[in-house]
C-alpha angles and dihedrals in degrees: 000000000000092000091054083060093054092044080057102038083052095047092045090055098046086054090061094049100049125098105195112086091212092058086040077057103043086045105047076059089068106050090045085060092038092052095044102051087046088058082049106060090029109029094188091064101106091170139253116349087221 
C-alpha cells in the first residue's frame, strides 16, 4: 500500500507543476480515484499529513 501513496504523491505533485488546466483537471481525477480506493482497502488512511 505503500506504493498507492507514492503514485499519489507523484500525481499530486504533477498536478502542481502543470500548466494546462485541462491536464490539472485530468490529474486532480486521478488522485480522487487513487485516494478513494486507498480508503477503501485501509479505511484509517486520511491522506497525506502536508
Amino acid at each position: 500500500m505503500m506504493e498507492q501513496e507514492c503514485r499519489i504523491a507523484r500525481y499530486r505533485r504533477l498536478e502542481r507543476e502543470v500548466t494546462d488546466p485541462l491536464a490539472a483537471c485530468l490529474l486532480h481525477g486521478i488522485v480522487e480515484e487513487l485516494e478513494a480506493e486507498l480508503r477503501k482497502e485501509r479505511p484509517d488512511w486520511h491522506g497525506p499529513r502536508d
